[in-house]
KOLTI-256217 format. One record per atom (N, C-alpha, C): x, y, z. Coordinates in steps of 0.05 Angstrom, whole numbers, padded with zeros to 5 digits, always signed. Example, Ala and Ser with C-alpha at 12.3 -4.5 7.8 and 13.67 -1.06 7.14 Angstrom:
2
+00264-00114+00156 +00246-00090+00156 +00264-00066+00156 +00257-00045+00142 +00273-00021+00143 +00258+00001+00157 
This chain:
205
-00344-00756-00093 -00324-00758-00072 -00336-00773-00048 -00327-00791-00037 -00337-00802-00011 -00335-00793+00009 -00353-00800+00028 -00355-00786+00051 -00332-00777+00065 -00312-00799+00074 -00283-00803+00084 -00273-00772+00070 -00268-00769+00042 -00254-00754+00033 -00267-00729+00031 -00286-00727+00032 -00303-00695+00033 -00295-00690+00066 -00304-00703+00085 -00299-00694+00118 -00262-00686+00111 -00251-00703+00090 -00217-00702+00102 -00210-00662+00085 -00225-00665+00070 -00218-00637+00057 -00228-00615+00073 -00255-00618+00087 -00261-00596+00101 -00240-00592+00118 -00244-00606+00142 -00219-00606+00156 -00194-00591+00153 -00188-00596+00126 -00159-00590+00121 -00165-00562+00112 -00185-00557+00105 -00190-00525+00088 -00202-00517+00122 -00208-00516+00147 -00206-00510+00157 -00192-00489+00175 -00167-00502+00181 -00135-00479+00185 -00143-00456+00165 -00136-00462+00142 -00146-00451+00122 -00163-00415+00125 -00184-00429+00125 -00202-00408+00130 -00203-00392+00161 -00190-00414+00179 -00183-00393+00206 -00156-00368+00202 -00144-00380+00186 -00117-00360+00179 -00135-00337+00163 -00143-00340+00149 -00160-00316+00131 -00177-00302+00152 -00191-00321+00168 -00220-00302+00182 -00192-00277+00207 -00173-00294+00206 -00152-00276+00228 -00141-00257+00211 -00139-00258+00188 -00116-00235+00177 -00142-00213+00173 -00163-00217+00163 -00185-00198+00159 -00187-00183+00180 -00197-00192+00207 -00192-00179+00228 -00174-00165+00244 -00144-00176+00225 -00121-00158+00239 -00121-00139+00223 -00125-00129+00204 -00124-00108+00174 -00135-00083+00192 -00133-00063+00191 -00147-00041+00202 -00139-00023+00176 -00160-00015+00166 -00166+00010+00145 -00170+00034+00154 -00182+00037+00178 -00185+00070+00186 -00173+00090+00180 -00147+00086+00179 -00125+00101+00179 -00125+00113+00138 -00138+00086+00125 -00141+00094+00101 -00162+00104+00092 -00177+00104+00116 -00211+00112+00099 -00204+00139+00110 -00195+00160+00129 -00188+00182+00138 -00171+00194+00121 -00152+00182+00116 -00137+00191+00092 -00142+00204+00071 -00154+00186+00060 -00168+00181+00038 -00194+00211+00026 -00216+00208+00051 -00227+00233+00054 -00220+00255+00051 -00192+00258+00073 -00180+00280+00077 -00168+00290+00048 -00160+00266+00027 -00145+00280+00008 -00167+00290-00010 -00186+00271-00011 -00213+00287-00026 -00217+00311-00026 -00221+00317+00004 -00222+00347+00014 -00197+00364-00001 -00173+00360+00001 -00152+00373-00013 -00164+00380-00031 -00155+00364-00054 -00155+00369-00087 -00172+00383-00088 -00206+00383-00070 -00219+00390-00084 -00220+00421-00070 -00207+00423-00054 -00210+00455-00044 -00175+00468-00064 -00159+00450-00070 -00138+00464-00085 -00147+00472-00108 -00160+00455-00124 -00173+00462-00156 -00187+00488-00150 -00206+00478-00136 -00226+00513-00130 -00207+00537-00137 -00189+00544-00108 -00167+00564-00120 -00149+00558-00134 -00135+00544-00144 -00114+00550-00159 -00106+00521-00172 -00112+00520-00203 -00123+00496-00210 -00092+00489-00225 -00074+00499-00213 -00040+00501-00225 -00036+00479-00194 -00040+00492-00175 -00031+00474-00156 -00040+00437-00151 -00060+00428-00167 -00068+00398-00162 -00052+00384-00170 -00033+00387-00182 -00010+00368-00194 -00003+00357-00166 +00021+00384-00152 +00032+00370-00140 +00017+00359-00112 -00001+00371-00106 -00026+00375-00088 -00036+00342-00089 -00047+00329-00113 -00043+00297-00119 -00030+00289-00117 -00009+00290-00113 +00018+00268-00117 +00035+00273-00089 +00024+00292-00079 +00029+00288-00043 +00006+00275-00032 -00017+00273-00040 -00035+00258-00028 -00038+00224-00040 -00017+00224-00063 -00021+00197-00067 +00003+00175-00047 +00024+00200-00039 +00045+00190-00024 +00028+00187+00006 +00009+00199+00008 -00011+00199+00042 -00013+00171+00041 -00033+00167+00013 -00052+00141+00015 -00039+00116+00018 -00005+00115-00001 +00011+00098+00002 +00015+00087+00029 +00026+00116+00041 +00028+00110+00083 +00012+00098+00091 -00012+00108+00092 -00037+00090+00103 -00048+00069+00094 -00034+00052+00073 -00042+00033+00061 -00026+00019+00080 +00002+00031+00076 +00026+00011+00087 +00022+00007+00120 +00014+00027+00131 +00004+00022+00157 -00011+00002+00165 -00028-00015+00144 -00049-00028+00162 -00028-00058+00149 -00014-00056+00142 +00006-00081+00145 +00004-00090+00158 +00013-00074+00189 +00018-00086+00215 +00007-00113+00222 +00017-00126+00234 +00008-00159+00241 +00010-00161+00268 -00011-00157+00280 -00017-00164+00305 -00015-00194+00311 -00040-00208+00291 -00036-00233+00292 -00015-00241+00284 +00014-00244+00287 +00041-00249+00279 +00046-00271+00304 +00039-00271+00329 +00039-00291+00358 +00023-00306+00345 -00001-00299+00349 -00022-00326+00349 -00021-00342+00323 -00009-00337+00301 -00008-00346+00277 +00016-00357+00272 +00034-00359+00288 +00069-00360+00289 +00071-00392+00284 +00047-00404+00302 +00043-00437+00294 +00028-00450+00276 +00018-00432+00256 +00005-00441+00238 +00020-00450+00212 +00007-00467+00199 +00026-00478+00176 +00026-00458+00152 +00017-00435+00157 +00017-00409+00142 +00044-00394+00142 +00056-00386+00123 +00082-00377+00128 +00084-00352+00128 +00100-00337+00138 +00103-00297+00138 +00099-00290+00108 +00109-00309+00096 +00108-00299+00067 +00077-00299+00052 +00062-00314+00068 +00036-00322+00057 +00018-00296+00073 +00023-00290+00092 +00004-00280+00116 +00003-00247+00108 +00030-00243+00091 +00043-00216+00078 +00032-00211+00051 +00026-00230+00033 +00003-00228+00013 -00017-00228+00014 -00027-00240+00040 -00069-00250+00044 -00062-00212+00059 -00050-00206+00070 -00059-00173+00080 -00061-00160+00060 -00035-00158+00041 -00036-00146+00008 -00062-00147-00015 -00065-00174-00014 -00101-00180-00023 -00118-00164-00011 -00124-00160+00013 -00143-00143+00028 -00135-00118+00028 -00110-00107+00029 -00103-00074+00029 -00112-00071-00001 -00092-00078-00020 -00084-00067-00046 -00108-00056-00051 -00133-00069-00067 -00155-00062-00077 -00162-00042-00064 -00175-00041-00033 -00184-00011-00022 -00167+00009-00034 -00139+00010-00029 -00111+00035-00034 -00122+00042-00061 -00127+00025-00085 -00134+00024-00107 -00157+00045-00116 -00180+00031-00098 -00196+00046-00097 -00206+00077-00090 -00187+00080-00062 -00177+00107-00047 -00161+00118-00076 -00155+00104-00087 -00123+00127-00107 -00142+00143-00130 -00161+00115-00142 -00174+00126-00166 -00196+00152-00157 -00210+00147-00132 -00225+00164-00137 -00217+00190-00123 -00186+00204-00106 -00177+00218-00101 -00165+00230-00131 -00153+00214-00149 -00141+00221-00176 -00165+00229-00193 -00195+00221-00188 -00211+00228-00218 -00222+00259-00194 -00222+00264-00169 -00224+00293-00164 -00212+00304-00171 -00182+00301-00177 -00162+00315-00184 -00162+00324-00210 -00165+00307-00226 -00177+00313-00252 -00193+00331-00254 -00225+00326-00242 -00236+00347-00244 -00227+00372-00250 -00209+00375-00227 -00214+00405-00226 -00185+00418-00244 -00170+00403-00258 -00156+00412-00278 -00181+00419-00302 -00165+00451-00307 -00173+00462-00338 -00159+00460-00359 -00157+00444-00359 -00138+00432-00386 -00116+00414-00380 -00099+00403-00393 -00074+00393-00382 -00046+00407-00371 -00049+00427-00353 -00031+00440-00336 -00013+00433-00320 -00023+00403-00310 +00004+00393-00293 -00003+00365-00300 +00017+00349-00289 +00010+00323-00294 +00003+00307-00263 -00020+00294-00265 -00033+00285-00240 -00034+00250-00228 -00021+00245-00208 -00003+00227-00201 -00025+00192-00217 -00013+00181-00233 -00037+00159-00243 -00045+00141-00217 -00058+00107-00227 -00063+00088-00203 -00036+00073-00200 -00023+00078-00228 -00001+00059-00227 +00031+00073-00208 +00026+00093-00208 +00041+00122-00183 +00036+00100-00153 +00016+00113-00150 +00011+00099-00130 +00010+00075-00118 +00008+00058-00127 +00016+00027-00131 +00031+00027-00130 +00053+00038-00145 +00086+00045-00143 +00094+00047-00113 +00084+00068-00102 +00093+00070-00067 +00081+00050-00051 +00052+00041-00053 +00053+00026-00041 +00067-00009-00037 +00072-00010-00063 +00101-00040-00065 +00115-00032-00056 +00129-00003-00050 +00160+00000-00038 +00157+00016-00009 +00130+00009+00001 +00115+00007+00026 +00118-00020+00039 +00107-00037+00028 +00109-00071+00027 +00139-00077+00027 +00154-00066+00006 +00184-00077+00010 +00192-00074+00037 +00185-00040+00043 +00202-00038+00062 +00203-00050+00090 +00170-00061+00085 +00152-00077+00119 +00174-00095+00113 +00175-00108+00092 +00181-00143+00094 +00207-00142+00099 +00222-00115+00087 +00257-00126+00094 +00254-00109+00127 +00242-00096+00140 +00241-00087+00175 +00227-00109+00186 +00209-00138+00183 +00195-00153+00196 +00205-00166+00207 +00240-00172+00199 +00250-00195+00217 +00267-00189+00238 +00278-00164+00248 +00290-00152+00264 +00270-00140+00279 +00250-00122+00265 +00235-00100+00283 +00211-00099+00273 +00193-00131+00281 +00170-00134+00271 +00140-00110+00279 +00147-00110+00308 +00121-00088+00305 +00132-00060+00293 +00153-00050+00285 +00154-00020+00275 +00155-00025+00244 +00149-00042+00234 +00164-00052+00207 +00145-00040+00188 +00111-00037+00191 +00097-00027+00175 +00096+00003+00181 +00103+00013+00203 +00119+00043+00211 +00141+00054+00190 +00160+00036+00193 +00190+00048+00180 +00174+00043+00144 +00159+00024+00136 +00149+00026+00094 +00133+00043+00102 +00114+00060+00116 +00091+00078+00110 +00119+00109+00108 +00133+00098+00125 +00154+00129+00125 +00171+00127+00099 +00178+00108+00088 +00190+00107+00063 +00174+00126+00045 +00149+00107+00036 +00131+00116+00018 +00120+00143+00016 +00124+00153+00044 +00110+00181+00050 +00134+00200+00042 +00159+00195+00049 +00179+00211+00047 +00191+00215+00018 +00191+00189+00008 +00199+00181-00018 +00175+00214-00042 +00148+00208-00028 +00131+00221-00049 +00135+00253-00044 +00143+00259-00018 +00141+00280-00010 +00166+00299-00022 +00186+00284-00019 +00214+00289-00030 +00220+00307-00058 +00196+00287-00074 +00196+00285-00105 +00183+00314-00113 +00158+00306-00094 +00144+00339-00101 +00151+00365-00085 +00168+00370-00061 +00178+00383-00057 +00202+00398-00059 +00225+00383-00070 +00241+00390-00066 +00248+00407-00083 +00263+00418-00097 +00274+00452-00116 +00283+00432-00136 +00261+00447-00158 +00283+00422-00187 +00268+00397-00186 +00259+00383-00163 +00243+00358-00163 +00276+00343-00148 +00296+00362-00149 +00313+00338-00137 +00331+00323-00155 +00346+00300-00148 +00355+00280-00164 +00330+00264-00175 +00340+00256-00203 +00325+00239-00223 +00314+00217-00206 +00321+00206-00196 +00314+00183-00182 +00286+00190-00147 +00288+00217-00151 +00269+00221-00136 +00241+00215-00145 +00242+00219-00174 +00212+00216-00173 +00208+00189-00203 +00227+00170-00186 +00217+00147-00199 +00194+00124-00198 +00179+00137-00182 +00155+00125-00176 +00128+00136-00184 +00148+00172-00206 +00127+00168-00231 +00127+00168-00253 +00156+00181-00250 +00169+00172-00283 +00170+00131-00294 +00171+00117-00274 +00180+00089-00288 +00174+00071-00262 +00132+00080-00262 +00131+00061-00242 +00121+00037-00232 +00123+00027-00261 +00120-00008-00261 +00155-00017-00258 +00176-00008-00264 +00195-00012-00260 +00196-00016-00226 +00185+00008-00222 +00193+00003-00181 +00176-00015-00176 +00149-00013-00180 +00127-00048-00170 +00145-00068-00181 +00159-00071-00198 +00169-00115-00205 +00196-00098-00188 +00212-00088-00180 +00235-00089-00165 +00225-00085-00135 +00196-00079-00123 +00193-00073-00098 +00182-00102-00100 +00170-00118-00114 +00158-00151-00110 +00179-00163-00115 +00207-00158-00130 +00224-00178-00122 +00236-00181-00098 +00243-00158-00087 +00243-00154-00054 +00225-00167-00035 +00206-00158-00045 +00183-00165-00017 +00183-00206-00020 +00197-00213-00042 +00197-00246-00049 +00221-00252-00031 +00240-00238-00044 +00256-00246-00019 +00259-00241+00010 +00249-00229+00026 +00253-00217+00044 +00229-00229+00061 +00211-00237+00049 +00189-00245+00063 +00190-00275+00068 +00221-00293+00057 +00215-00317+00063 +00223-00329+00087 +00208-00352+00089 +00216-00365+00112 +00240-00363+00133 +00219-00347+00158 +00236-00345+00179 +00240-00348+00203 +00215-00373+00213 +00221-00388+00230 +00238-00414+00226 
């Protein structure tokens, strides 16, 4: 490559890598690494006594982790980035790249305590793909609240996902069938919460 054209690519991969070094810094996890702990702490003081209760005891804490995944959506940098040749739709996946995996990580190793402390197969304990489930219809919900009510928008998908999980495992009966479709059939809700978040996240300047 000649000189001309190596300087013209840096350059251009420049923007580039300023949009990434900004979305990294707007991501805040705290909210998931607290979480996260806290549900550790659950399961593993529910199993102790009463190793009937981790079912649903998991699967309210996988609806936590969802919230706090969806929380660190938020886009601060949403002003300073508004002129960049980066689109909402792009800026909404480079956060997703950086959330998903941690949430991932928070899910499996809150789910293999949970395991633990089942003695046998007594309840069934929320999988990664559960969780992943809420958090896409966390994401849906940011992207279809972003263009009306951008700063509450990762507020109103952490309250989806939280309420949605909470619903399922609380309610008498479990509720309507459709309450707990995010564990009965929940690769169904991930490709219908990413067809959403495709549309909803496009161009809207």
């Amino acid at each position: 490559m000649a000189p001309t054209q190596a300087n013209g690519a840096r350059a251009n991969a420049a923007p580039v890598t300023d949009v990434v070094r900004h979305t990294a810094h707007a991501v805040e996890l705290s909210a998931l690494g607290f979480v996260t702990t806290a549900a550790a702490v659950a399961v593993t003081a529910v199993g102790a006594i009463d190793a009937a209760a981790v079912g649903p005891t998991a699967q309210a804490c996988g609806g936590a982790l969802a919230a706090a995944a969806t929380v660190a959506l938020r886009d601060p940098a949403r002003e300073l980035l508004s002129a960049s040749p980066t689109s909402p739709r792009a800026r909404l996946l480079q956060r997703c790249m950086l959330i998903g995996p941690a949430a991932l990580v928070a899910a499996a190793l809150v789910d293999a305590l949970a395991r633990r402390s089942l003695d046998g197969p007594l309840v069934a304990v929320s999988g990664l793909e559960s969780v992943l489930a809420l958090v896409c219809v966390g994401v849906a919900t940011t992207a279809c609240c972003a263009r009306r009510w951008p700063d509450a928008a990762s507020s109103a998908g952490a309250a989806v996902a939280l309420g949605w999980s909470t619903a399922s495992t609380f309610l008498p009966d479990g509720g309507a069938w459709w309450w707990s479709l995010w564990r009965t059939h929940p690769w169904a809700v991930i490709a219908t919460a990413a067809a959403t978040v495709w549309i909803a996240s496009a161009e809207r300047r």
